[in-house]
C-alpha positions as CSV (number, residue, x, y, z in Angstrom):
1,X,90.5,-88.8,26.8
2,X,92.8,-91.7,25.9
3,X,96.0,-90.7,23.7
4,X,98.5,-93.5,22.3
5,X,101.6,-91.2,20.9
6,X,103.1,-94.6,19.5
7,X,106.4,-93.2,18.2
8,X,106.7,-91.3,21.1
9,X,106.5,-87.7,21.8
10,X,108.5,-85.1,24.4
11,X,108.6,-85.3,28.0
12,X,107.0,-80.9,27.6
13,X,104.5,-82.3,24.8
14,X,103.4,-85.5,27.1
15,X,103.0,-82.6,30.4
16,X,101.4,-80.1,28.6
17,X,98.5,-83.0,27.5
18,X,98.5,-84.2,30.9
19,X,98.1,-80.9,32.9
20,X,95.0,-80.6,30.3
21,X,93.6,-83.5,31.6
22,X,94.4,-86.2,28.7
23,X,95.9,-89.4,30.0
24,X,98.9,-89.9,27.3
25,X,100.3,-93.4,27.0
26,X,103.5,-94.3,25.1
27,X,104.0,-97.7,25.4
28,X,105.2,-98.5,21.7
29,X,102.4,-101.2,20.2
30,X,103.7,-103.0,17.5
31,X,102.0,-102.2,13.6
32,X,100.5,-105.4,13.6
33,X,98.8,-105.0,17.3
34,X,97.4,-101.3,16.4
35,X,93.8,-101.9,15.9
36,X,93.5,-103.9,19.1
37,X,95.6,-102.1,21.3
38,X,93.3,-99.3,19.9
39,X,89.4,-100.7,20.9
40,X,90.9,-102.4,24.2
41,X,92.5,-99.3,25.4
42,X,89.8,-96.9,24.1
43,X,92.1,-94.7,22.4
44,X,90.5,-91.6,21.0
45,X,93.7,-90.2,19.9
46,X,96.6,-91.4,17.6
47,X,100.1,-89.6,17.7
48,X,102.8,-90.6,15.4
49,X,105.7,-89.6,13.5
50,X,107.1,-91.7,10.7
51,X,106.9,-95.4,11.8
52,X,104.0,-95.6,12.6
53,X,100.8,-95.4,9.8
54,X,97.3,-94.9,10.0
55,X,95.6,-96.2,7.1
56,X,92.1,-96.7,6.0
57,X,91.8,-100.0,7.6
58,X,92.7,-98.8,10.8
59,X,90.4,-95.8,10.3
60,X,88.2,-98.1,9.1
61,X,88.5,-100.5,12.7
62,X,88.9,-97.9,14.9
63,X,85.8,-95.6,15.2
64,X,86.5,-94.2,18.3
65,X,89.6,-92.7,17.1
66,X,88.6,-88.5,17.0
67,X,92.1,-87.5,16.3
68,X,95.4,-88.2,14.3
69,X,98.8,-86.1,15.1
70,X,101.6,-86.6,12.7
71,X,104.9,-85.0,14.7
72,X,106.3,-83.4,11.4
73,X,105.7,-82.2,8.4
74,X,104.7,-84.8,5.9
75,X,101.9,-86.9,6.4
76,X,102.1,-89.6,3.1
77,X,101.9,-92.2,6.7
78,X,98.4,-91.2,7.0
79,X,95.4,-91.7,4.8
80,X,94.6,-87.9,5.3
81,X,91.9,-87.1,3.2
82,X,89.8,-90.1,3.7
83,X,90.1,-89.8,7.7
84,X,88.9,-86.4,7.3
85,X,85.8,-87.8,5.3
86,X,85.1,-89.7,7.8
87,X,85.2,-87.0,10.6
88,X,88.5,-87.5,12.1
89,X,90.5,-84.2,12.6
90,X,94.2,-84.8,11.2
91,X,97.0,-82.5,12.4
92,X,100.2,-82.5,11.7
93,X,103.4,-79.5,13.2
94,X,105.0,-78.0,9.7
95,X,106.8,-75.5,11.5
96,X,108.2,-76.9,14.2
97,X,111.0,-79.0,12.5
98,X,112.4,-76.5,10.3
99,X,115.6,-75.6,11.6
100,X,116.4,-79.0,12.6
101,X,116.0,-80.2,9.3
102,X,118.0,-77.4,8.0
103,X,121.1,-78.0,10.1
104,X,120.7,-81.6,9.0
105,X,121.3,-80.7,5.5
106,X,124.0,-78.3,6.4
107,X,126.1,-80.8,7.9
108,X,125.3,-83.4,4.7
109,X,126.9,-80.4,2.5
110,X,129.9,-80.2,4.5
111,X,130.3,-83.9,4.4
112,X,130.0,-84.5,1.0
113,X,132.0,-82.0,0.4
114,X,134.6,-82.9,2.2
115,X,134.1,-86.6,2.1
116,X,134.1,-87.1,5.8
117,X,131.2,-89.8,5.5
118,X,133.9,-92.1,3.9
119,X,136.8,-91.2,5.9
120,X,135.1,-92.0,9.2
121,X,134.5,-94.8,8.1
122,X,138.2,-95.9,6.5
123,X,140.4,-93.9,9.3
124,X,140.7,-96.8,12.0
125,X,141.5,-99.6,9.6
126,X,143.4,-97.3,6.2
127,X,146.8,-96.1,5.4
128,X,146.9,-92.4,7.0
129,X,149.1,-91.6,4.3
130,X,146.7,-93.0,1.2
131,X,143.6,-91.5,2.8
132,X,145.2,-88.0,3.2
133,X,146.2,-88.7,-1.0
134,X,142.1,-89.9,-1.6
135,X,140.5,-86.9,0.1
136,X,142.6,-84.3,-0.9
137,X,140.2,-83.0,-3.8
138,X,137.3,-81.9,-1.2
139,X,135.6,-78.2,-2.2
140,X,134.6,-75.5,-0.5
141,X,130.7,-74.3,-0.1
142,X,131.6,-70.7,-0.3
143,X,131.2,-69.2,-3.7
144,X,129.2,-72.2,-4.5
145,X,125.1,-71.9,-5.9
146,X,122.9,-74.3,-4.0
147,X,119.5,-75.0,-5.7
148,X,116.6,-75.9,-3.1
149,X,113.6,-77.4,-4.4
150,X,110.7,-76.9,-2.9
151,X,110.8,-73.5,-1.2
152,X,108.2,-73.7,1.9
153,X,109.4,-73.8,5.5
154,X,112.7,-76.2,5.3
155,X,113.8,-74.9,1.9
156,X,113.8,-71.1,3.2
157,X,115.3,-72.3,6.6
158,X,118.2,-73.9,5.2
159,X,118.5,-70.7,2.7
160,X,119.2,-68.9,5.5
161,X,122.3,-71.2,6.6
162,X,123.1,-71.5,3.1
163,X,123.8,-67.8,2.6
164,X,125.0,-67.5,6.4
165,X,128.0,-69.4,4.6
166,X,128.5,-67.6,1.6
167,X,126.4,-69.5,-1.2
168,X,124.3,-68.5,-3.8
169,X,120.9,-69.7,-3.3
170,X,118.5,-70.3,-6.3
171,X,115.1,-72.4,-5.5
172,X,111.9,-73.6,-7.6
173,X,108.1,-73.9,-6.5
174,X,105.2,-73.8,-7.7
175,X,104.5,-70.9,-6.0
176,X,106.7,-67.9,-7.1
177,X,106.1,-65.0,-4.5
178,X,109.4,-63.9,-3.3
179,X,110.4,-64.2,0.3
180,X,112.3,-62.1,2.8
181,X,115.0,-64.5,4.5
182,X,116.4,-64.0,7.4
183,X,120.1,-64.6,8.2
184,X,121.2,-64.2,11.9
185,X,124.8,-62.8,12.2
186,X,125.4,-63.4,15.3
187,X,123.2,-63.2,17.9
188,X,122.0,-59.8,18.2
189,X,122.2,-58.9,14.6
190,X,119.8,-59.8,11.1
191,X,120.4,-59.3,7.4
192,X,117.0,-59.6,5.0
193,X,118.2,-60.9,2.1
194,X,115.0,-61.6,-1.2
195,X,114.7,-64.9,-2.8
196,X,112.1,-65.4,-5.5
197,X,111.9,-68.7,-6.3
198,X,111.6,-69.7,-9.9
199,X,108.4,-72.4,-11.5
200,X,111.5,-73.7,-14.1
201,X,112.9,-76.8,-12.3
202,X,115.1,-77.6,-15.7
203,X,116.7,-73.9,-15.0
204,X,117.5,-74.4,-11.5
205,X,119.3,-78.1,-12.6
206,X,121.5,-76.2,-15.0
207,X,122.7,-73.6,-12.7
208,X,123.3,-75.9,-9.6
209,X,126.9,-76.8,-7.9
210,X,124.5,-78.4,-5.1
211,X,120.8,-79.3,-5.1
212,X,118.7,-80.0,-1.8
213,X,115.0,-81.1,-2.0
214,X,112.2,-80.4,-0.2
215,X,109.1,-81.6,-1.6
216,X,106.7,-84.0,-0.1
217,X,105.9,-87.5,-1.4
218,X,104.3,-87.4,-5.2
219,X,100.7,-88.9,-4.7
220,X,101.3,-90.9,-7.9
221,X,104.4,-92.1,-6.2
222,X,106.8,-91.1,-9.0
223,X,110.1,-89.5,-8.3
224,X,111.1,-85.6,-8.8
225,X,114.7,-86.5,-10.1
226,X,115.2,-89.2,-11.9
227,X,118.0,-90.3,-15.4
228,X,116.0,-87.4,-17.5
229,X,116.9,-84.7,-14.2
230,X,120.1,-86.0,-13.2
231,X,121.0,-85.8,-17.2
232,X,120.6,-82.0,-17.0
233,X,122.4,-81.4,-13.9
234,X,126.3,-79.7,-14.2
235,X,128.9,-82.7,-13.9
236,X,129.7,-83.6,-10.5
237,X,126.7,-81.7,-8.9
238,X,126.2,-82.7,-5.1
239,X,122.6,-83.1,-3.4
240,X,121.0,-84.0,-0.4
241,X,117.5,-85.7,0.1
242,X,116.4,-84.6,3.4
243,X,112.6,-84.9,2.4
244,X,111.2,-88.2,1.7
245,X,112.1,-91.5,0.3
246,X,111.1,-92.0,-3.5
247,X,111.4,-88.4,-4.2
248,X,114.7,-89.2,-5.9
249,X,115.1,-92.0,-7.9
250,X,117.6,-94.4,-5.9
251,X,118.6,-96.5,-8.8
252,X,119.4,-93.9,-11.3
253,X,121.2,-91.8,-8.1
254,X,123.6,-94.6,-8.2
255,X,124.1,-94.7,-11.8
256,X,124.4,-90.9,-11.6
257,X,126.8,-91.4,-9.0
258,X,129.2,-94.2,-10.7
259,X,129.4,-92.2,-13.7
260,X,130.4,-89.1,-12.3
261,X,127.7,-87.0,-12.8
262,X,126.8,-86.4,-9.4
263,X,130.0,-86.2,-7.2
264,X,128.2,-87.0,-3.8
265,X,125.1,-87.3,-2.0
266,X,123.6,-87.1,1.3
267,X,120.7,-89.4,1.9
268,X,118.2,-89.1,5.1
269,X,115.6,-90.8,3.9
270,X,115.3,-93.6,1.8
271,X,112.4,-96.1,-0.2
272,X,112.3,-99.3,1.9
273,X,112.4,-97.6,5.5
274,X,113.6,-98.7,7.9
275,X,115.3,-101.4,5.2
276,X,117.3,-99.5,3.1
277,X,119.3,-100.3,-0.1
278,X,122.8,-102.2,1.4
279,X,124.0,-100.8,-2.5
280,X,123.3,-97.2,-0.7
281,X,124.3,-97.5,2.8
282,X,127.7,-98.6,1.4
283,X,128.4,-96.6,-1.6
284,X,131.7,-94.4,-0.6
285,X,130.1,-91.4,-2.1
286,X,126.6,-91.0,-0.1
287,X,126.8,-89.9,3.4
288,X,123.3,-92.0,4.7
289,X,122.0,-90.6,7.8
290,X,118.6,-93.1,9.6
291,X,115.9,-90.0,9.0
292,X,117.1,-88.1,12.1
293,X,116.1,-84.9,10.2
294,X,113.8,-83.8,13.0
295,X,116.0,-85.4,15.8
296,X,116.7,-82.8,18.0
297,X,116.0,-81.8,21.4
298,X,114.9,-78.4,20.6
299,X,112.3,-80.0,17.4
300,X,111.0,-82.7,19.5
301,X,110.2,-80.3,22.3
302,X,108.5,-77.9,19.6
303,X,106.6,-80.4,17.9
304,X,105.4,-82.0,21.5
305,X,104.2,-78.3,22.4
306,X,102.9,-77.9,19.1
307,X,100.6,-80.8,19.0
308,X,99.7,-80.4,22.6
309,X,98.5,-76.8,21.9
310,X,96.3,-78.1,19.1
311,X,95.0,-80.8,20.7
312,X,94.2,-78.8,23.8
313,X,92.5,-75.8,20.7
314,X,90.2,-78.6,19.5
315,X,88.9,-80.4,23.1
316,X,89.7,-78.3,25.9
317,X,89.5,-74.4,24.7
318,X,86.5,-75.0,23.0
């Protein structure tokens, strides 16, 4: 069996498939050239990740397509539910990522809280004296609450660094069953610490110094925070959007942002991927990041296990 991973997948993912048998290509086809490269290559398998979609008309052209892997977590890239009416089995690797992801959103809460985005940018060409003046208001995480929304796999990860580094940690979800987190001290050693996440997103707005979300894609396509939730937020709250592009309103995040009522913001994803707002990417007070959330050695070799181990589940075990 044929498999085109088209945004590519790990060197252990692509051996795994092969010493199954599957013959994986990842030659990048263009969006445009999908369908075709499809039929002519007899591809009964489609891997992506986020540049690549797989919607209905592809579905639609491409009958001898059995599978579709999304390396990741969300899967708004894919027309999921309709695929599966149609018989194709959809799969996607919601654990693998996590910590990545995590770590991402750590480092975007050091930087915006010490405006390093800005002064890597203004070092080589500014006043060493003037800069030193400009960033000398930065704050410190510890002591600080962060609020997660959206409390699966990423949202508990990260609450893990986040109280390996002294926060507070308050999160909202739908579901409300508390969880046992673990925080590694050290290497040898674990602390359990409960969360029970909250259904009262206005609550967890209030009480925030720092907000990171974690939801996927709304289906209507409306946004989670927008002027009514960045309204109720404490003055000069900090966030990072490590989820998906849309899930914060980007044009009242800059208004939030020039008036002060957001101090800073991290942004890994954005609307008009891979084309993002040039009002963002320059805005002194957003660290921007190219949705590298997942873009580490150790994810990309989980996810490439992870989908080769399903794959291998549905054609080869059975």
């Amino acid at each position: 069996m044929k498999i085109l991973a088209n945004d590519g997948i790990s060197d252990l993912g692509k051996q795994l498939l092969e010493e199954a048998g599957f013959t994986v290509i990842t030659e990048k086809v263009d969006q445009a050239d999908l369908i075709a490269a499809v039929n002519e290559q007899n591809i009964e398998m489609i891997l992506v990740r986020s540049a690549t979609t797989v919607r209905k008309e592809v579905i639609d052209a491409c009958p001898g397509v059995k599978l579709i892997g999304r390396g990741g977590v969300g899967m708004d890239n894919i027309d999921v539910a309709y695929a599966r009416e149609k018989g194709v089995i959809v799969i996607n690797t919601p654990a693998s990522s996590s910590q990545s992801v995590a770590e991402l959103v750590m480092g975007q809460l050091f930087s915006i809280s010490r405006f390093l985005q800005d002064s890597y940018k203004n070092m080589e060409t500014g006043d060493f004296s003037a800069l030193k003046k400009k960033y000398a208001k930065g704050v410190e995480l510890r002591g600080k609450t962060l609020g997660i929304i959206g409390f699966g796999r990423i949202g508990q990860s990260l609450t893990s660094y986040a109280l390996g580094v002294g926060m507070d940690v308050i999160a909202s979800d739908r579901h409300t069953e508390t969880a046992k987190i673990q925080v590694p001290i050290g290497t040898n050693n674990v602390v359990t610490v409960e969360i029970t996440p909250t259904s009262s997103l206005d609550e967890l707005l209030k009480k925030s110094d720092y907000i990171s979300i974690h939801v996927p894609k709304q289906a209507d396509g409306s946004a989670v925070i927008a002027a009514n939730e960045f309204a109720k937020m404490k003055k000069g709250v900090r966030l990072v959007n490590a989820a998906r592009g849309g899930v914060i309103d980007e044009s009242a995040l800059l208004e939030a942002l020039n008036s002060g009522q957001v101090a800073a913001a991290g942004i890994d994803v954005f609307e008009n991927e891979p084309n993002p707002r040039k009002d963002l990417l320059s805005h002194p007070n957003i660290a921007c990041t190219p949705h590298i959330g997942a873009a580490t050695l150790e994810a990309q070799d989980r996810i490439g296990e992870e989908l080769a181990s399903l794959i291998i589940g549905q054609f080869v075990s059975k």
